[in-house]
NUTORNU-800717 format. One line per 3 residues: number of its first residue (from 1); their letters; for each residue x, y, z of N, C-alpha, C, O. Coordinates in steps of 0.05 Angstrom, whole numbers, plus 5000, padded with zeros to 4 digits. Atoms other than C-alpha are relative to their C-alpha. Example, Ala and Ser with C-alpha at 12.3 -4.5 7.8 and 13.67 -1.06 7.14 Angstrom:
2
1) AS) 5018:4976:5000:5246:4910:5156:5018:5024:5000:5039:5024:5013; 4984:4976:4999:5273:4979:5143:4985:5022:5014:4995:5044:5018;
This chain:
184
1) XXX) 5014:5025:4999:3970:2062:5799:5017:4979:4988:5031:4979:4968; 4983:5020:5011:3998:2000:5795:4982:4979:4981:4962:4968:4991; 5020:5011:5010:3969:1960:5733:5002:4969:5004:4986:4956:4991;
4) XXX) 4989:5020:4998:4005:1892:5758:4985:4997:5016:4967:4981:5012; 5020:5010:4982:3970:1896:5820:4984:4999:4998:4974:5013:4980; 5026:4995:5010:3907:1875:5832:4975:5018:5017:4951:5013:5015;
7) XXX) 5022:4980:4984:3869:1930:5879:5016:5026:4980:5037:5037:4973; 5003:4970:5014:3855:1985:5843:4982:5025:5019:4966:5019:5037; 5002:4977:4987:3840:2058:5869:4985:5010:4979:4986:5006:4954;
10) XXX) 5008:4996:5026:3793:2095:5847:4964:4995:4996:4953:4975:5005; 5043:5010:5000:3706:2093:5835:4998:4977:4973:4982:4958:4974; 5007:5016:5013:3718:2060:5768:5026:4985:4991:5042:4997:4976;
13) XXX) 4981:5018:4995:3768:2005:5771:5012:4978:4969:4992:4970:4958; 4990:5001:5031:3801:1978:5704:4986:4964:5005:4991:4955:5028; 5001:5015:5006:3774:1909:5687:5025:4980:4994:5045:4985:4979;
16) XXX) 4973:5017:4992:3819:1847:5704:4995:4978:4975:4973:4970:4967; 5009:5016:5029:3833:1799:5637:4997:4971:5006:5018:4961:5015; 5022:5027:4995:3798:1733:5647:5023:4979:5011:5045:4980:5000;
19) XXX) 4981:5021:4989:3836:1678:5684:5009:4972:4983:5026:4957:4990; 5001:5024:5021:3830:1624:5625:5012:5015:4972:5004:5037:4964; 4991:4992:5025:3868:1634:5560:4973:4990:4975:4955:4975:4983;
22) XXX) 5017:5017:5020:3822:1614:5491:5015:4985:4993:5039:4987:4994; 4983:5026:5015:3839:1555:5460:4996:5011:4977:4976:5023:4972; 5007:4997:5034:3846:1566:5386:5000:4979:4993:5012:4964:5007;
25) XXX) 4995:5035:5013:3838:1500:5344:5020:5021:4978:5023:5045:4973; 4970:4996:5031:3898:1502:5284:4981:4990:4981:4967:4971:4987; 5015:5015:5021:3862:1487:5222:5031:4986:4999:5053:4993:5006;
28) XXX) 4979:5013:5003:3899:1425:5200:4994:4999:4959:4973:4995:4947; 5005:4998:5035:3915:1430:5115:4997:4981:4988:5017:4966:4986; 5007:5017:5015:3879:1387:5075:4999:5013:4975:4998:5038:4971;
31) XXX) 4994:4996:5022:3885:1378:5003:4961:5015:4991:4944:4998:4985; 5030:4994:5015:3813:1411:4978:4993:5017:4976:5008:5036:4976; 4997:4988:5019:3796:1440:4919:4984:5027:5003:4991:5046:4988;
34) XXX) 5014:4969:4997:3746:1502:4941:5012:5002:5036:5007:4987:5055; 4999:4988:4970:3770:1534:5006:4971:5020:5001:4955:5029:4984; 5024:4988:4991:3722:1567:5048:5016:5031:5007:5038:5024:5016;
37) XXX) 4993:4975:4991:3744:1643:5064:5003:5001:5031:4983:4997:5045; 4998:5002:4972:3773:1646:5134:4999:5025:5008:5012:5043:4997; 5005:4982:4985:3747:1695:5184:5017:5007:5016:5032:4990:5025;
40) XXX) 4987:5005:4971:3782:1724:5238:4986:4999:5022:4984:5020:5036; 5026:4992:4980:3730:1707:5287:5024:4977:5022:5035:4957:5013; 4990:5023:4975:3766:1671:5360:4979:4992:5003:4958:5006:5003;
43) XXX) 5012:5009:4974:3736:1622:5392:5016:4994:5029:5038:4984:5035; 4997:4999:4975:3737:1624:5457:4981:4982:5022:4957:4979:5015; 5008:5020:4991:3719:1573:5515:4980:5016:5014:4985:5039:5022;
46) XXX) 5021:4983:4985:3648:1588:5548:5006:4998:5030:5025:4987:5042; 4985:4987:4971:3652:1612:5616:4986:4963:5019:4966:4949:5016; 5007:5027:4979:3649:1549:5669:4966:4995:5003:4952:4976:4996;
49) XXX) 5031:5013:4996:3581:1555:5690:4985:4991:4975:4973:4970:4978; 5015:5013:5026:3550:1539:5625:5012:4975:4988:5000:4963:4970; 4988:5023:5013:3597:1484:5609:4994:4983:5012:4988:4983:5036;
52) XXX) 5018:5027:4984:3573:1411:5615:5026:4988:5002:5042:4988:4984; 4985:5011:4986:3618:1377:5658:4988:4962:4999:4967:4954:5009; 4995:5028:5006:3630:1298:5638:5010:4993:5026:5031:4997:5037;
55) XXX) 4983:5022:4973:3630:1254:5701:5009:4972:4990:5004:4961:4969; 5001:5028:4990:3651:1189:5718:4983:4993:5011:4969:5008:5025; 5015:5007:4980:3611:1140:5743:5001:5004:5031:4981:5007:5045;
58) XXX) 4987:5005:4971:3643:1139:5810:4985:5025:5008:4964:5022:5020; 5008:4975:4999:3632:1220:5811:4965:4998:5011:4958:4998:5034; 5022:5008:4997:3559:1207:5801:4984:4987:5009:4960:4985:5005;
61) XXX) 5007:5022:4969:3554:1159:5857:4996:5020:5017:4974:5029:5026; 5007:4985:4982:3572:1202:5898:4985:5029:5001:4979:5040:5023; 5021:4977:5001:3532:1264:5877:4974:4992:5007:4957:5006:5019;
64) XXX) 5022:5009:4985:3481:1222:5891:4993:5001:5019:4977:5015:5031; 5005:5003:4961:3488:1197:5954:4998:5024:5012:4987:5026:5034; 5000:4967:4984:3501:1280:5968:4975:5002:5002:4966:5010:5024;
67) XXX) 5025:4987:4997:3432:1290:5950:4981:4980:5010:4958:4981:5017; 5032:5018:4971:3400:1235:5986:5004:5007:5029:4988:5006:5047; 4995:4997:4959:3442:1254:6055:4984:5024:4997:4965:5027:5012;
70) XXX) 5014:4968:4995:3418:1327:6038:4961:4991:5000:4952:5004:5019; 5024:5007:4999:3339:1299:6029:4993:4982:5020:4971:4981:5030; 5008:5011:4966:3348:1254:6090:5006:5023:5017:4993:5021:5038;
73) XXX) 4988:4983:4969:3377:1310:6138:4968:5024:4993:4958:5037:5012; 5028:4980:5002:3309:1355:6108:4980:4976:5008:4956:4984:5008; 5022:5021:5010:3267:1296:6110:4992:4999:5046:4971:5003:5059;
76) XXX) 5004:5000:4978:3287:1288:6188:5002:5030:5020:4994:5029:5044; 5011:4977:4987:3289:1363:6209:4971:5007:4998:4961:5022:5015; 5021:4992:5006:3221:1366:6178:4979:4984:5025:4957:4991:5033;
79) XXX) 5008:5030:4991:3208:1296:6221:5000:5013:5034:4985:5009:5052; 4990:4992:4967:3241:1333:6286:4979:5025:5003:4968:5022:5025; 5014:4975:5001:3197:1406:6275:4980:4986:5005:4976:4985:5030;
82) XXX) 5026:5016:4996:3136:1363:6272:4991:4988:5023:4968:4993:5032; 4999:5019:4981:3144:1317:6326:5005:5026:5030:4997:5020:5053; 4996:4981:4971:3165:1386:6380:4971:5013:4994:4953:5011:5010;
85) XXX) 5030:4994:4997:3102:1421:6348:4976:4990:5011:4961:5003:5025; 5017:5019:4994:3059:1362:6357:4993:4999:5030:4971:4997:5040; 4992:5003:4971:3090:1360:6433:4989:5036:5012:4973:5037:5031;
88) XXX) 5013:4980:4990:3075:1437:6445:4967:4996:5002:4954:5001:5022; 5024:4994:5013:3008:1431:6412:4984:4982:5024:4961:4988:5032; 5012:5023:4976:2995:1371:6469:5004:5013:5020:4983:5010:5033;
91) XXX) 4985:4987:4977:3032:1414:6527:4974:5027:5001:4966:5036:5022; 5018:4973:5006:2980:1475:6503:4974:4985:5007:4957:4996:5021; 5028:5002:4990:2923:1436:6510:4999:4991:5033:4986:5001:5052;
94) XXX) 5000:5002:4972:2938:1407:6570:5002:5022:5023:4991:5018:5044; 4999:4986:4978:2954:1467:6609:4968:5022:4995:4959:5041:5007; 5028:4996:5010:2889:1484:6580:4978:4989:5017:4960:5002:5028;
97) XXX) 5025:5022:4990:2848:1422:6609:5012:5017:5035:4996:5022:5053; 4993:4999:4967:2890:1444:6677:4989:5023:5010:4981:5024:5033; 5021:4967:5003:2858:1524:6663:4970:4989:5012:4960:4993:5034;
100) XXX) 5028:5005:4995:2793:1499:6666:4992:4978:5019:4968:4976:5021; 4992:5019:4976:2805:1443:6720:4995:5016:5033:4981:5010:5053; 4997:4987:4981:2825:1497:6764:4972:5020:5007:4964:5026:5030;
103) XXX) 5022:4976:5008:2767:1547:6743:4972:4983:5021:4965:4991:5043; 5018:5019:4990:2710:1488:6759:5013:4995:5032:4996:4997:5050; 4988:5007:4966:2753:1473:6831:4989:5028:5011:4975:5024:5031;
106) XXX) 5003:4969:4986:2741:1547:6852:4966:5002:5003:4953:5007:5023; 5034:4989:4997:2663:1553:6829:4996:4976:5016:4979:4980:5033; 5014:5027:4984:2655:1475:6864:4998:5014:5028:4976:5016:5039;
109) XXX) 4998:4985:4987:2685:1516:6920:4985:5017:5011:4974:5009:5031; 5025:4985:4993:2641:1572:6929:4976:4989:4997:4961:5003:5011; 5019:5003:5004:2582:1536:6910:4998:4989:5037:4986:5002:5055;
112) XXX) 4999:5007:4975:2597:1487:6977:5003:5016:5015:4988:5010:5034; 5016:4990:4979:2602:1544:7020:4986:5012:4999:4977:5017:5022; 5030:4993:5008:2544:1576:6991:4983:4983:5019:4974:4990:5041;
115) XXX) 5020:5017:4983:2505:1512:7012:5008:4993:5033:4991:4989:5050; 4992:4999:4964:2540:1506:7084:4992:5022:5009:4983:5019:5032; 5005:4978:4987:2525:1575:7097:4962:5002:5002:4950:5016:5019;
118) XXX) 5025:5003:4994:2448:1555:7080:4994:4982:5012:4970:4983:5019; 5006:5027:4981:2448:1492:7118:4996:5012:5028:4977:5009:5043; 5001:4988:4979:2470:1531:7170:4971:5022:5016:4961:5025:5038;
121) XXX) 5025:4970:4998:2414:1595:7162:4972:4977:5008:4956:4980:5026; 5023:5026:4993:2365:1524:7157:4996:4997:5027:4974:5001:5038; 4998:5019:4966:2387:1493:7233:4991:5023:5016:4979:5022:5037;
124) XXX) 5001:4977:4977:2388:1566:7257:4970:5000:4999:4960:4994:5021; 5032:4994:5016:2313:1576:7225:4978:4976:5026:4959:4981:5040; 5018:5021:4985:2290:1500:7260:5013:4999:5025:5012:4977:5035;
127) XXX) 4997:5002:4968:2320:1516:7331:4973:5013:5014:4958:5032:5011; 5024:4986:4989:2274:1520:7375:4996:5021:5020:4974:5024:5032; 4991:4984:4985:2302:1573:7415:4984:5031:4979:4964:5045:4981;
130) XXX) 5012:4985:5029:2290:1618:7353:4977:5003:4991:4968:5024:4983; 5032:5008:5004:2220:1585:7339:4992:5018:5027:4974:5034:5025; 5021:4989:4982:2203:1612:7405:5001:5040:5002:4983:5056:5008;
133) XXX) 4997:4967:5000:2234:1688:7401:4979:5005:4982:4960:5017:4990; 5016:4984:5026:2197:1699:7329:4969:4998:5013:4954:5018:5015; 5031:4999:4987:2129:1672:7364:4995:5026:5023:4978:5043:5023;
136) XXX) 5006:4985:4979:2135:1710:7421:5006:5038:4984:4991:5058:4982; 4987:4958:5003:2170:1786:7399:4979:5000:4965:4961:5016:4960; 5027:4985:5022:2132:1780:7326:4973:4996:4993:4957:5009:4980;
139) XXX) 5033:5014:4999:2070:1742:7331:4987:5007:5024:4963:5006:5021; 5008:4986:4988:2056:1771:7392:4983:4981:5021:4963:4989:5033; 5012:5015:4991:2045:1698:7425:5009:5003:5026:5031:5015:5026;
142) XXX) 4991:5013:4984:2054:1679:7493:4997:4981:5021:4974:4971:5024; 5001:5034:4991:2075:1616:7545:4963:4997:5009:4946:5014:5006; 5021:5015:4994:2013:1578:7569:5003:5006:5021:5026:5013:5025;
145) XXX) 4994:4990:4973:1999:1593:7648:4982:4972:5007:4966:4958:4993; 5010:5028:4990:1980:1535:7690:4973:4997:5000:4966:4973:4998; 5024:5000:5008:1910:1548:7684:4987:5001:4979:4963:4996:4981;
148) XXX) 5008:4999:5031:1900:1555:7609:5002:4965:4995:4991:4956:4975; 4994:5027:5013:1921:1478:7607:4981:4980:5020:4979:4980:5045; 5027:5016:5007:1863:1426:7600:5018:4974:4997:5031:4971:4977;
151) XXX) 4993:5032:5000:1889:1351:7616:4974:4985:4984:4953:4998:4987; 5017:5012:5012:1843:1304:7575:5003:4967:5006:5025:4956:5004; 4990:5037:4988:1838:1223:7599:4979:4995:4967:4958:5005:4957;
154) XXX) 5011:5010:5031:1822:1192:7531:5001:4963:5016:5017:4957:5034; 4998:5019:4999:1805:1118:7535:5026:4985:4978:5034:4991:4956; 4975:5016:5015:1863:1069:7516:5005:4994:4964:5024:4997:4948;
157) XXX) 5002:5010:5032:1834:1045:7448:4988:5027:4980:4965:5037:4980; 5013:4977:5020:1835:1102:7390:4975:4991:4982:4975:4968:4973; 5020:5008:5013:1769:1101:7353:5003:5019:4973:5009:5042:4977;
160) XXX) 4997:4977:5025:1772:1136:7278:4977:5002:4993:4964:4981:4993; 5022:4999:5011:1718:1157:7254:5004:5013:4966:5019:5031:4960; 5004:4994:5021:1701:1161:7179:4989:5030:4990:4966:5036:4997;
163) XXX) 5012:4981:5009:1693:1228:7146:4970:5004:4999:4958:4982:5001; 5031:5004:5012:1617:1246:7131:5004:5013:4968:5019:5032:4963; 5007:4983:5020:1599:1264:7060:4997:5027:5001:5005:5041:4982;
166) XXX) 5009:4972:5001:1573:1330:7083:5025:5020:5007:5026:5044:5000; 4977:4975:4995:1645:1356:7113:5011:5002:4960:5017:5025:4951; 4982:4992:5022:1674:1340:7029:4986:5019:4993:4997:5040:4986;
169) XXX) 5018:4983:5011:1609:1374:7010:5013:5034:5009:5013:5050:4991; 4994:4980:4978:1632:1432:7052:5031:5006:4990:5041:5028:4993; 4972:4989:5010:1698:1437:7025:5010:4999:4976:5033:5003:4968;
172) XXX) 4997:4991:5037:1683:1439:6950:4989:5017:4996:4988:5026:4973; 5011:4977:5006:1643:1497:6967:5013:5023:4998:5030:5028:5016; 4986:4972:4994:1665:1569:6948:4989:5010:5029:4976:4998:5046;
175) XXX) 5011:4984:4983:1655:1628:6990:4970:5004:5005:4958:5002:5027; 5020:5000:5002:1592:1642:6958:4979:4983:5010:4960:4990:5025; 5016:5028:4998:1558:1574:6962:4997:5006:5035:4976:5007:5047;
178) XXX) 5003:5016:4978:1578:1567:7031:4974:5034:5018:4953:5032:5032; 5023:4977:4992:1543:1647:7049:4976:4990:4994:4961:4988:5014; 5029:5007:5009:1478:1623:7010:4994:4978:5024:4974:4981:5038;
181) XXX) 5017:5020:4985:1474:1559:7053:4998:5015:5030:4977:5015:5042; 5011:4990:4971:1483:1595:7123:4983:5020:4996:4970:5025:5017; 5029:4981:4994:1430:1653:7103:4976:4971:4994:4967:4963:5015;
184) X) 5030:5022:5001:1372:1594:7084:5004:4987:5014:4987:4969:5018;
């Protein structure tokens, strides 16, 4: 193993010695009359991340402005996500309104030939071709023969005649009523 280089071989790999030297301060000798007992304790510089770093103004301009471009470029992705949601959320309803557009066109649909197909069963129903089969084959009617038919000469001027009292009488009666009056 080479201890110059720096890949090491091996599961546990030798620790590499720190890239920063310590600073020592020099005591400088002053005249004093009690010394303090000197330690041998180093100091040593703390590791970067914990050290407070002294800007310039200038520096601090622009760290700024970093963090306003970085809070505008969130500010308008947040602005852009919003604004395509907003646009689906409109695109979703709409093909929505167009769902149920279509749904209502189909039942309008069937309903109209529903009713054409009864209009039709109607005209068939009031022909009179029809009127005359059902009379004849199920009612069991038939034509008039030249002798069954009674010409009538009515004078020119219709005359009406007023109900009598006795037909309403006659037709507010039940069954009963009207049996009692034809036995007495």
């Amino acid at each position: 193993m080479a201890y110059g280089n720096k890949y090491q071989y091996g599961t546990s790999p030798r620790k590499i010695a720190p890239e920063y030297r310590p600073v020592r301060k020099q005591a400088t000798k002053t005249k004093t009359t009690a010394r303090k007992p000197q330690t041998n304790v180093r100091k040593t510089q703390p590791p970067q991340n914990s050290r407070k770093v002294r800007m310039s103004p200038a520096q601090k301009a622009k760290l700024k402005q970093e963090k306003r471009m970085k809070s505008k470029v969130i500010a308008i992705v947040l602005f852009v996500f919003t604004v395509l949601f907003i646009i689906s959320y409109r695109s979703s309803l709409i093909s929505q309104n167009f769902a149920e557009i279509k749904d209502l066109k189909t039942e309008l649909e069937t309903l109209e030939k529903e009713n054409q197909q009864l209009s039709v069963g109607i005209e068939a129903a009031l022909n009179l071709n029809n009127i005359e089969k059902i009379a004849t084959k199920k009612l069991g009617m038939q034509k008039l023969k030249s002798d069954q038919i009674v010409y009538l000469n009515l004078d020119k001027e219709d005359y009406i005649q007023p109900a009598s009292e006795e037909v309403e009488m006659e037709e507010n009666q039940n069954f009963i009523q009207k049996l009692i009056s034809k036995i007495f």
